[in-house]
C-alpha positions, 0 to 999 in steps of 0.5 A: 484471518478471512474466512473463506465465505468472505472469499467467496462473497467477494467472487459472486461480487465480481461475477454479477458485475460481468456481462452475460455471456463472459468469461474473467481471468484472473491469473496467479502472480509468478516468481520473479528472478533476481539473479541467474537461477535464484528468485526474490521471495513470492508474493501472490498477485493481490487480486488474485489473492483478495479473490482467493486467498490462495498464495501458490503461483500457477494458479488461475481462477475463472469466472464463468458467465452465462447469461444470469448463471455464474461458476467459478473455476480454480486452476493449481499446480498438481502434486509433484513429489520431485518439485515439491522435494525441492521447492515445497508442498502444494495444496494440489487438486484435492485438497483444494477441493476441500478448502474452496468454495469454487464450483470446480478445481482443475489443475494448471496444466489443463488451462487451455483445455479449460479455456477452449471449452468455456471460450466457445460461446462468449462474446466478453474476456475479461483480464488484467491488462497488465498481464506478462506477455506470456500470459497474454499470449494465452489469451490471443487466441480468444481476443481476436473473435470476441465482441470485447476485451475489458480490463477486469483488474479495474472492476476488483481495485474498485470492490478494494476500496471498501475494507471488510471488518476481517481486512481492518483487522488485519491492518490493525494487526500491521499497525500494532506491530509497526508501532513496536517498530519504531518505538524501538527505533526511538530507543535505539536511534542515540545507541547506533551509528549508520541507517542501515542498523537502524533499519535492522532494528526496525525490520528484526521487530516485524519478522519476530512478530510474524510479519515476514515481509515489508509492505514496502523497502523502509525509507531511515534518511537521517539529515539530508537525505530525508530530502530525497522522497524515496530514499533507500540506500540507508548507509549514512551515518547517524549524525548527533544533532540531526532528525532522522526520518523513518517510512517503514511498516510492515505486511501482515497476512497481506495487509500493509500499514505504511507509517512515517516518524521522524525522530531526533538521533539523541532523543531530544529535537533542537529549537529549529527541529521543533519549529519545523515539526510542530508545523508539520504536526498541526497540518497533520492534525488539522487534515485528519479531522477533515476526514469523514464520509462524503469529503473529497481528497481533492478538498484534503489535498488543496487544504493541506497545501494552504496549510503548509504554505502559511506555515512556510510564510510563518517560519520566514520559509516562503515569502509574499501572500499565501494567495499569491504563492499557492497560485504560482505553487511555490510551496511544491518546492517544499511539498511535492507530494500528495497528502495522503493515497488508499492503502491495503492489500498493497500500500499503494492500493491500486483502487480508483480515486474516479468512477467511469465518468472521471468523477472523484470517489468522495470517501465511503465508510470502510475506506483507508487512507494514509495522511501523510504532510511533509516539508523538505528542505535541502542544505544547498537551498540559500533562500531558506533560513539557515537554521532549517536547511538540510531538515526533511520532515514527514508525519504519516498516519493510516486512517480508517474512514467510519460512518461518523467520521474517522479512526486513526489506527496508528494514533498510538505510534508516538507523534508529539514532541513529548511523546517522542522525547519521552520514549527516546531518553 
């Protein structure tokens, strides 16, 4: 759990990057619709919420700049009994008041009052340039007499960037429980017939553990459709004989963790299977010692291609000099992806990998980020020895950068061979 103190660090951050005399929006997310009048499940705007913690909709926070003297506002959806009846209590202004640690709490529906008043002498807005048009056109009116509009989503992604010692935890919890996950999955792979059970398997462990959501839609492609990056239908068949490749973590408290495996369906991995993932393996345990403060991901990812390209030269894959080959990226045929991307709040975390100059962000201590090499093969492709084709294989990991190097939360998730043999018989 964050405490609220680290809430409000994280706000008084923000404000002392602002310019003097500004004012910076920051919106709550809005429910989306599915269908006529039905809605997909809430989830907060992840700024907001990493400035906040607050996960109702109609919600805005404001910070407030004038010269070197900062307050923030907060904005909530009043107490209504007819609304609440039908979708649920709200914190409301009171009781807000008792659990923020804002200078003030308002209700929504005062927004541009709020705005008049604060507007009236400042020469910056800042807001999310994403916003939905009918936030923005909120904001209209303000923008046109202003000296400058700036995009304040780039300024908190790039305070995302280092993780605090409650977000680790946090992530840590995810990891624990997407563990449970696919060591289930491991059990279970040789009992069930389709994806989609295996899915529900996987998905049942996170919701019983108190993670209600998916940090991301669970990706089990057994044989081929592990080929296809994104793969989401999950409705073949389980195949005797061949691997099956499972992306799924889950969402914990708002934090993700984003986990790849890939498994046999009986439990035990042909000779071919094996050659083709201990390969990938080796990459994967080779990058992850690269991990330290001060490395670049640019360094990360170009090693990773070497690697995996004289694997493919090794196994008959690729063929011709491993310079030659990575100069007319061959290998991308195979490996189309980069090696690894921040993860938090989101599983894709939107932080910057560049500062303002378009200079890399070498990686810090407190930073996340997923290790993930992988080699994909489709059935069709006649270039490639037939014992290989129609195998995809990813090994994803969630590693925390530390001042000596690195932790690989997730290291206890099953990776070798054995290990996956063991659990799956």
């Amino acid at each position: 759990m964050i405490e609220e103190t680290e809430y409000k660090k994280r706000r008084d951050k923000l404000g002392c990057s602002l310019s003097k005399n500004s004012v910076g929006v920051i919106f709550a997310g809005d429910y989306k619709t599915r269908s006529n009048d039905t809605e997909y499940p809430f989830r907060q705007n992840s700024n907001f919420y990493y400035l906040s913690g607050f996960i109702e909709d109609n919600a805005c926070l404001m910070i407030v700049k004038k010269k070197k003297k900062i307050k923030t506002i907060l904005l909530v959806e009043k107490k209504d009994k007819v609304k609440e009846l039908w979708t649920g209590k709200r914190l409301g202004e009171k009781e807000s008041k008792k659990r923020f640690l804002v200078d003030e709490v308002l209700t929504y529906d005062k927004l541009n009052d709020v705005l008049d008043e604060h507007m009236k002498d400042k020469s910056t807005l800042y807001y999310d340039f994403k916003l939905e048009p009918s936030k923005v056109k909120i904001l209209k009116k303000y923008t046109k007499d202003l000296r400058a509009s700036k995009n304040i989503a780039k300024l908190i992604e790039a305070q995302r960037l280092i993780k605090s010692s409650s977000e680790i935890a946090l992530i840590k919890k995810a990891i624990s429980i997407t563990k449970d996950a696919h060591h289930d999955a491991m059990k279970q792979s040789s009992k069930l017939k389709y994806e989609y059970e295996l899915q529900a398997e996987i998905e049942y462990v996170f919701k019983k553990n108190a993670a209600f959501s998916d940090a991301y839609t669970s990706i089990v492609a057994c044989g081929n459709s592990a080929n296809t990056l994104h793969y989401i239908s999950n409705d073949k068949r389980l195949v005797n004989g061949e691997l099956v490749l499972i992306d799924a973590g889950c969402e914990y408290q708002y934090y993700a963790s984003d986990i790849t495996r890939t498994i046999p369906v009986l439990g035990k991995f042909s000779k071919a299977q094996k050659e083709l993932y201990e390969m990938v393996l080796s990459v994967g345990l080779a990058i992850i010692e690269m991990i330290k403060p001060e490395a670049k991901r640019s360094d990360i990812q170009k090693k990773s291609e070497e690697l995996l390209c004289q694997g493919m030269i090794d196994l008959g894959i690729l063929k011709g000099s491993l310079k030659k080959l990575l100069k007319k990226q061959k290998h991308k045929k195979y490996y189309p992806h980069g090696i690894g991307h921040w993860m938090g709040i989101d599983v894709h975390d939107e932080s910057p990998y560049k500062d303002k100059k378009g200079k890399e962000i070498p990686l810090k201590s407190g930073m996340i980020m997923t290790i993930e090499p992988g080699i994909y093969i489709d059935k069709k492709d006649k270039k490639v020895p037939k014992k290989y084709r129609g195998i995809g294989i990813r090994i994803e990991d969630d590693i925390l950068v530390t001042f000596n190097g690195y932790e690989n939360l997730s290291k206890d998730i099953a990776k070798t061979i054995e290990e996956i043999e063991q659990i799956s018989s």
